[in-house]
N, C-alpha and C positions, 0 to 999 in steps of 0.2 A: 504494500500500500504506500510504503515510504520511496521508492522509489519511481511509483504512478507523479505523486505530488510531484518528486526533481521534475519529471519530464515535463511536467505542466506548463512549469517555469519555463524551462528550457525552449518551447516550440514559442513562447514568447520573444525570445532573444533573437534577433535577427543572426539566419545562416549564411553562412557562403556554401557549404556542401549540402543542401537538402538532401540526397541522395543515401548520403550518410547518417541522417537527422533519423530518417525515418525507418532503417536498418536497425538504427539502436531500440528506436521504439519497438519495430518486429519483434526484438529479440527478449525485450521485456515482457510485454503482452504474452509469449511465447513460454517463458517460465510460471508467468501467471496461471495461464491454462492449462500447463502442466500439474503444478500444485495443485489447485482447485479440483483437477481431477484425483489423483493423490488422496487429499485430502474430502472427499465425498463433499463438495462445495456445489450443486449444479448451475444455482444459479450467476455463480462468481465465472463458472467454466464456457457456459453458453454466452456471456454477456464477451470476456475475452475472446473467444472464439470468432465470435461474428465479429469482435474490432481488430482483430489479426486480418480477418478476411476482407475486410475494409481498408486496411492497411495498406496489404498488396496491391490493389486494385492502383492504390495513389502511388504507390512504390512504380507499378508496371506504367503508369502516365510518366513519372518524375523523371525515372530512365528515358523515358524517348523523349523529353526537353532536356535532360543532361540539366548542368548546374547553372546555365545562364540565366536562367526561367526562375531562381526560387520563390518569387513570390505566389505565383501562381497556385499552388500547391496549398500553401502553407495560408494564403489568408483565404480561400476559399471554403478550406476545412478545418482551421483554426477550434472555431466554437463548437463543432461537432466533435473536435477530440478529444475538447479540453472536458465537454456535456459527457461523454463516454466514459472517460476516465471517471469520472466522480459516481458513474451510475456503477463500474466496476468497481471501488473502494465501497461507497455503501453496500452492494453486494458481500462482497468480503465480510465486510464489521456485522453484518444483519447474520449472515449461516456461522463463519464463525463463534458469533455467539452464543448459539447454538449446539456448541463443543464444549464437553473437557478433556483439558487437555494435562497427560502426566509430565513434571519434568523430569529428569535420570541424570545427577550432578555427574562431571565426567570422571569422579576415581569412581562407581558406580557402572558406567558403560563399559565397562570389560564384564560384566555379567550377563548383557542383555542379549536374548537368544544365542547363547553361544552354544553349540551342536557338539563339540569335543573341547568344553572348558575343563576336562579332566585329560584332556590330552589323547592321542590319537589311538594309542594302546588300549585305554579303557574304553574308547568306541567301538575298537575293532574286538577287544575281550568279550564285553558286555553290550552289542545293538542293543538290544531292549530296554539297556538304562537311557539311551543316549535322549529319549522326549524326557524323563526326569531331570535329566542332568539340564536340560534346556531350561525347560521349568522354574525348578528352585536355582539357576542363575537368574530368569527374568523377575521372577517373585523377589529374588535378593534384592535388585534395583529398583522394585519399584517401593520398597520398604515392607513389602506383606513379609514378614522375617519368620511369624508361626509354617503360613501356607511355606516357604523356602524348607523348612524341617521338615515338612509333609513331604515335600519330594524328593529330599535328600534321602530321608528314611527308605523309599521307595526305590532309590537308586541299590544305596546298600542290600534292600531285600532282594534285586536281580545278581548282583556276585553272590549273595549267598545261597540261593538257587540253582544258578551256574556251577559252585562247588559242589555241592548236594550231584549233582548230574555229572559230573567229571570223575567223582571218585563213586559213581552208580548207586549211591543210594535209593532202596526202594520200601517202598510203601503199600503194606497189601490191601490197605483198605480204601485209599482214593491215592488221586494223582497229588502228584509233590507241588503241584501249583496253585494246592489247594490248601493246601499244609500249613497250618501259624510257623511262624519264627521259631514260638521254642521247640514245635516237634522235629523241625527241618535239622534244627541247631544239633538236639538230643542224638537223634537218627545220625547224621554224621559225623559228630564224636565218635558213637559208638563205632562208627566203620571205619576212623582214621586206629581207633584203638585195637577194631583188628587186624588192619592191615599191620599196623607197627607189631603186631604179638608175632606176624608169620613169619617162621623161621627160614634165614637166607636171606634176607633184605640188605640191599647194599647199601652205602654210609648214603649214596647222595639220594637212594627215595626214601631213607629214613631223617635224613634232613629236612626233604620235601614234606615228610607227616609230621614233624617237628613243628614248621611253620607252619601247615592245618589247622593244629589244634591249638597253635597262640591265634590263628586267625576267629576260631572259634570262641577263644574265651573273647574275643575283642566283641565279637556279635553280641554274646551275652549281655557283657556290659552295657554295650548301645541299646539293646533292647530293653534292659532294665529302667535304664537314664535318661534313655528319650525317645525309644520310639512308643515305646506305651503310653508315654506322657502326651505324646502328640496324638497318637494315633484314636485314644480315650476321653480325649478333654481335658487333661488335667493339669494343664497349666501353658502361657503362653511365653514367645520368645523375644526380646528386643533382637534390637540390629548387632551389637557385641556378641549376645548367643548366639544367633544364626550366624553371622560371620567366621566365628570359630569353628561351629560344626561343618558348617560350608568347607572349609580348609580342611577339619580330620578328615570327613568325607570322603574328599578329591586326593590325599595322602593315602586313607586307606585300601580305596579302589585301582588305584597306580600300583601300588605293596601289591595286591590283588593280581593285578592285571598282569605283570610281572613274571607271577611264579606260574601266571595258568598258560602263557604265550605256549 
């Protein structure tokens, strides 16, 4: 809108290149109608539109007089620009107002829709986290910090599923995707406990069950500390909480992502 008003002024100023006068103009008008469309503006977009197309029209005259001619051009159509312009600014300020609008301070926009803000490993480890992981980054930025722990939580529960199915954990009475947290958790301890008992294991997959089962007591913990708390109602998060779990999170799904490559 602020630069409709410059040009306002502007086409008052006597030119020596009209040619170039109204180029600049095109190219304004042109971002206008883009935006507006962007931004779900209709009637800011049609009212641009049809003055971009009126534009040209003068632009396609202006060329076949070349620069000797600028009056012509320019006080003929003066008041119908100037009348345009002002009907495309109140357009604006009228639908815009009609918006709300978020704002995202910029140490915040490294949050917003980011698809592998856990890094490319834990995309390629865990797809299924990766709409979570998106989520509770865009939740992060817009300050929803509880909804951010809801989808972090969510995050965690796809590696711990992921694990549960790598080292085959089964379940005789429904599918493992049906499973709460602690039976998932239970059920593969137990199977890390007996893989580790079978005799013959060499140092490096008994290293590998090693980390399992600290990755295990890690779920516990989370699941005792917050994801019950979120998942139940029982208490909510500022932006310092979510920030830090945001960070274990995104640590511990990388640790994660890591050992399952």
């Amino acid at each position: 809108m602020y630069m409709l008003e410059v040009w306002k002024y502007l086409m008052r100023v006597p030119r020596t290149k009209p040619r170039a006068t109204i180029k600049g103009l095109l190219d304004q008008v042109k971002v206008i109608e883009r935006y507006a469309g962007n931004y779900s503006l209709p009637e800011a977009r049609g009212r641009a539109k049809a003055f971009y197309t009126n534009l040209r029209c003068c632009e396609k005259i202006q060329n076949e007089l070349g620069d000797n001619e600028p009056s012509s051009i320019w006080d003929k159509n003066l008041a119908e620009f100037s009348h345009e312009i002002d009907n495309i600014n109140e357009a604006l300020r009228r639908e815009l107002a009609q918006h709300k609008f978020i704002y995202i301070s910029p140490e915040k926009r490294k949050y917003f829709k980011q698809k592998t803000a856990f890094g490319r490993d834990v995309a390629a480890a865990f797809p299924s986290a990766i709409f979570d992981i998106q989520e509770a980054g865009t939740c992060l930025s817009f300050g929803m910090n509880t909804a951010a722990v809801f989808h972090l939580m969510r995050v965690a529960e796809h590696g711990l599923r992921a694990l549960a199915k790598k080292l085959k954990v089964k379940f005789t009475t429904l599918d493992i995707s049906y499973a709460t947290w602690e039976a998932v958790i239970k059920a593969t301890e137990l199977k890390v406990r007996e893989l580790r008992e079978t005799p013959g294991r060499k140092k490096k997959k008994m290293d590998e069950l090693e980390f399992y089962q600290s990755i295990l007591l890690e779920y516990g913990a989370m699941k005792d500390a917050i994801r019950n708390v979120v998942s139940h109602s029982r208490g909510a998060y500022d932006e310092h909480q979510a920030t830090s779990i945001y960070i274990h999170v995104r640590e511990f799904m990388q640790k994660l992502a890591f050992r399952m490559k």
